[in-house]
KOLVEX-49039 format. One record per residue (C-alpha): z, y, x; residue in three letters. Coordinates in steps of 0.25 Angstrom, whole numbers, plus 5000, padded with zeros to 4 digits. Each point is the difference from the previous one (the first is absolute). Layout:
% residues N
ZYXALA
...
//
This chain:
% residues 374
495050865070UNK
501450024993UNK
499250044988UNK
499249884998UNK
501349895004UNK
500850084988UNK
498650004991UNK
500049845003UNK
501349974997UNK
500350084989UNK
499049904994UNK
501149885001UNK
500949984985UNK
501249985008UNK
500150105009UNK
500650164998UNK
499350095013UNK
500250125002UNK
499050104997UNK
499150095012UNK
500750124999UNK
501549965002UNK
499549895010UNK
499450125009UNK
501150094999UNK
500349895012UNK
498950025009UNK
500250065015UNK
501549994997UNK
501149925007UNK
500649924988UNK
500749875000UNK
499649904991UNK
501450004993UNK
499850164999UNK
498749994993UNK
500449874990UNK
501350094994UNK
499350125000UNK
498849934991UNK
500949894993UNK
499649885006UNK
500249905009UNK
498849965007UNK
499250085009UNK
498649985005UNK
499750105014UNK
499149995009UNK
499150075009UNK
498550025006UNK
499850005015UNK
498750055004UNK
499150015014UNK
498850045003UNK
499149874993UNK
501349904998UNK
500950024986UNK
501549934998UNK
500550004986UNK
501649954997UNK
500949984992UNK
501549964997UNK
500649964988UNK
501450024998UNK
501249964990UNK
500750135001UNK
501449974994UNK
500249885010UNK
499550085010UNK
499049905006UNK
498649995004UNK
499349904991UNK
498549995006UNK
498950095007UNK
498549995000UNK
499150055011UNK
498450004999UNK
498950045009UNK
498750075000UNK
499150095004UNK
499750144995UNK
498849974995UNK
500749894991UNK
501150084995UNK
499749994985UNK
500049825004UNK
501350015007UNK
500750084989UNK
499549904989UNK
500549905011UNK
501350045001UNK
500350054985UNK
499649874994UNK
500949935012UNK
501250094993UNK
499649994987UNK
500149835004UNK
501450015008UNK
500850114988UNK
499549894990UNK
500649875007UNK
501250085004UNK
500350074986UNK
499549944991UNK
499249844999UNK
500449955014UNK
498949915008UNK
499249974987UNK
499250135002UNK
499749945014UNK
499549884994UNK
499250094990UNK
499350085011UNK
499649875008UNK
498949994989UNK
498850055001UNK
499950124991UNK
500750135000UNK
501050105000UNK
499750074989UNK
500049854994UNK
501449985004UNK
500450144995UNK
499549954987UNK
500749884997UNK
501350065006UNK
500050094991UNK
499549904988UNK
501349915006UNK
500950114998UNK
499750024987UNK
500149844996UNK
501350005007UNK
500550104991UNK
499949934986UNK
499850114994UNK
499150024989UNK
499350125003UNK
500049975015UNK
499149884997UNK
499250044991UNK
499750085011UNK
500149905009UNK
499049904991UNK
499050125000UNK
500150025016UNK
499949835001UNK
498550034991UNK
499650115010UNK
500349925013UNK
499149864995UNK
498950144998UNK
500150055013UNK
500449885008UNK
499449864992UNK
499949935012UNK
501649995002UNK
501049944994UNK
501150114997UNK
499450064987UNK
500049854996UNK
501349985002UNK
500650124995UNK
499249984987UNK
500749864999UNK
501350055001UNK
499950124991UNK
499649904989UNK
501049915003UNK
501150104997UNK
499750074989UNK
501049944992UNK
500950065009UNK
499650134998UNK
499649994985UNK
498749995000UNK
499749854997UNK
499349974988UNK
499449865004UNK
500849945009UNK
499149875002UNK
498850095000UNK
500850105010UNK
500249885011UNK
498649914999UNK
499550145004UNK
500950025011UNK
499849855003UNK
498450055001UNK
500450115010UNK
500849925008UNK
498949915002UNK
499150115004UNK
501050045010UNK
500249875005UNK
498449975001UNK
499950125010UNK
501449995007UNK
501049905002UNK
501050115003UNK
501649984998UNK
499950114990UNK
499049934992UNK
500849885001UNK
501350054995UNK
499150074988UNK
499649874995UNK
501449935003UNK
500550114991UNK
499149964989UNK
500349875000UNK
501350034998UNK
499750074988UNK
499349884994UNK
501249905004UNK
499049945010UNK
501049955012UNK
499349915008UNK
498850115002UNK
501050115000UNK
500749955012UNK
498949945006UNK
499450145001UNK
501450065005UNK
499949915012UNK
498650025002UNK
500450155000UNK
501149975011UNK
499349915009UNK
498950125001UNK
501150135002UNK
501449935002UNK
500550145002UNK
499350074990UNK
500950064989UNK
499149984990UNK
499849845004UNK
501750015003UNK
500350074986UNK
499049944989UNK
500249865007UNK
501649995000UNK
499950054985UNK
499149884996UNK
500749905007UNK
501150064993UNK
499549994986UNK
499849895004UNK
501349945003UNK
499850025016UNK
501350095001UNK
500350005012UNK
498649995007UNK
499650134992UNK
501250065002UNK
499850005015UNK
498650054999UNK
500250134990UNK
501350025009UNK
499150015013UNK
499050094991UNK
500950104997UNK
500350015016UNK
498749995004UNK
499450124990UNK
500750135000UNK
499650034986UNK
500149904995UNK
499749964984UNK
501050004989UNK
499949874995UNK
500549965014UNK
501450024999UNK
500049974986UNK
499349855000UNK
501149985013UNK
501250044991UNK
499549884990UNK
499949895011UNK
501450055006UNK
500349984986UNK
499449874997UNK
500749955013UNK
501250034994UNK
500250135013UNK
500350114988UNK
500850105013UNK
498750005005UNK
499250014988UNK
500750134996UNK
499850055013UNK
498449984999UNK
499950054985UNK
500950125006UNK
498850005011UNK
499150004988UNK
500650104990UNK
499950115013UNK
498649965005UNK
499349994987UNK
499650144998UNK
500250004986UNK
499349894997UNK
500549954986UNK
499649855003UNK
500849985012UNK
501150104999UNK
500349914985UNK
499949885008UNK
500950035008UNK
501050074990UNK
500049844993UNK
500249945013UNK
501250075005UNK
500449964986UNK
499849875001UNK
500649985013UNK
501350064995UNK
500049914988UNK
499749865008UNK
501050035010UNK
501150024990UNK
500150134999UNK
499950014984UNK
500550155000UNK
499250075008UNK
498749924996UNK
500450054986UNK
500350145004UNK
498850015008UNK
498949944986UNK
500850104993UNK
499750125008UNK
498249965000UNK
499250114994UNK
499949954985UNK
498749974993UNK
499349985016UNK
499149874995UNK
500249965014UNK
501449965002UNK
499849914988UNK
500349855000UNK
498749994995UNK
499250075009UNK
500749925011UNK
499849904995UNK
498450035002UNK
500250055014UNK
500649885004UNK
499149894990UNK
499349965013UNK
501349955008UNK
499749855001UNK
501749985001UNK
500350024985UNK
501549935001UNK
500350135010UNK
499350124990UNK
500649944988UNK
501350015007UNK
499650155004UNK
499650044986UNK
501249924993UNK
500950095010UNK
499450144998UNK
500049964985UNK
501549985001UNK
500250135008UNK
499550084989UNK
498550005003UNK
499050044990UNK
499149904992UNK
499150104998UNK
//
């Protein structure tokens, strides 16, 4: 049984496990939780145990944070002898389900698995989010390749539909446009594949995303709230909604709702923090857009998109609060020839923000501080 729940989720992107041979080093010994975690280098520990009669098996398992010291949950399942092989698909799948909201997507797996489908499918497009969520250009190629194979193995769902949306809609993020209208009318198509099969939140937020890119507000915010109404405490309904109202001038309103998606999703994407460091800016908070681009620069794992972002925010927060020096000293010390802590391309990052009297103030004050043009 230990062998197939670390088999399953060393499938997951986002999570490190520890391989079969240093986890049964363990076995039949007395060992705390905080014992095994410092001796492995990690901080969470799934244990469990298998309790067994003549006919009747028990199968648990505790989860725990092993630096705080504190039991997170516990799963029990159980079955007969002659089931065994049922009850440990039963009980792996129920871990593989509770590691995922606690780690790493929060309730929106839940959601996921309430659809008729798989597990397997939700490994997929786990994995094929992960990859999306790294903006990376080799992680979506990837990513765009594994979107392809889930509409192959899984045509009657939505996910491959949506996840093929989205890869075309970022490729200028990534450097791999060469069409941009072409690019979004066939994410527009996907979309609308997607949405004829599923009217999910995450279907929802694909297409409020893509009418973002075309400047389309009205259909942009009418799916956002679509997308709430459906999963009001789903990130991905939260953290796509808040940043489209903010484009579109709903500061405050998408503030609150990227703020609760970041609480609500343990790992949470890096344009989060980074598109909440802009509407602090925009309502004229710069403390507390530093501390979000600061949020940004440590959580972006490298991404040169958000962690650039976030260099020109903190940037511009110095600079519209009045602190010329610093804002200066801080353009001077960017990585030159970067292309992406320009004026120009944030001016392009930021062409869709309905509030233009606010970015022309942003961009004038960057400019000032030293910012490049190109």
């Amino acid at each position: 049984m230990t062998e197939n729940i670390i088999s399953v989720l060393s499938q997951s992107p986002d999570t490190f496990v520890i391989g079969r041979t240093s986890s049964f080093s363990y076995k039949g010994k007395e060992v705390t939780a905080a014992d095994a975690a410092r001796d492995l280098g990690v901080r969470y520990v799934l244990s469990g145990a298998v309790q067994a009669n003549s006919e009747q098996l028990r199968d648990t398992a505790e989860f725990s944070d092993a630096i705080e010291g504190r039991l997170l949950w516990t799963l029990r399942e159980n079955g007969v002898r002659d089931d065994f092989f049922e009850m440990q698909d039963a009980i792996t799948d129920r871990i593989f389900e509770e590691i995922a909201v606690s780690l790493t997507h929060g309730e929106d797996v839940r959601r996921m698995l309430r659809r008729p489908g798989s597990i397997e499918l939700m490994r997929y497009s786990l994995q094929a989010r992960s990859l999306f969520q790294s903006f990376n250009p080799d992680d979506h190629r990837k990513g765009a390749a594994l979107a392809k194979r889930l509409i192959e193995q899984f045509s009657d769902h939505e996910q491959g539909y949506t996840f093929n949306a989205l890869f075309e809609w970022a490729r200028p993020l990534v450097g791999r446009s060469k069409d941009r209208q072409a690019e979004l009318k066939l994410a527009s198509e996907f979309a609308k594949k997607s949405l004829s099969i599923s009217e999910g939140s995450e279907v929802l937020t694909t297409i409020a995303t893509i009418n973002l890119a075309r400047g389309d507000c009205e259909n942009a915010i009418k799916a956002a709230d679509r997308a709430l109404e459906i999963a009001p405490s789903g990130n991905d309904a939260l953290g796509v909604g808040g940043r489209v109202k903010s484009r579109f001038g709903q500061w405050k309103e998408g503030l609150v709702h990227m703020l609760e998606a970041m609480r609500v999703e343990p790992k949470f994407p890096g344009y989060l923090p980074t598109s909440a460091s802009l509407s602090h800016l925009a309502l004229g908070q710069y403390e507390k857009a530093k501390e979000l681009a600061q949020v940004a620069l440590s959580e972006a794992s490298g991404n040169p998109i958000f962690t650039a972002g976030a260099q020109i925010y903190i940037i511009a927060a110095e600079a519209l609060s009045g602190n010329d020096v610093e804002a200066k000293r801080l353009a001077a010390a960017l990585p030159s020839g970067n292309p992406l802590t320009t004026l120009r391309f944030m001016g392009f990052q930021l062409s869709n923000v309905r509030d233009r009297d606010f970015i022309d103030k942003l961009l004038t004050a960057i400019r000032a501080a030293g910012v490049p043009e190109t």
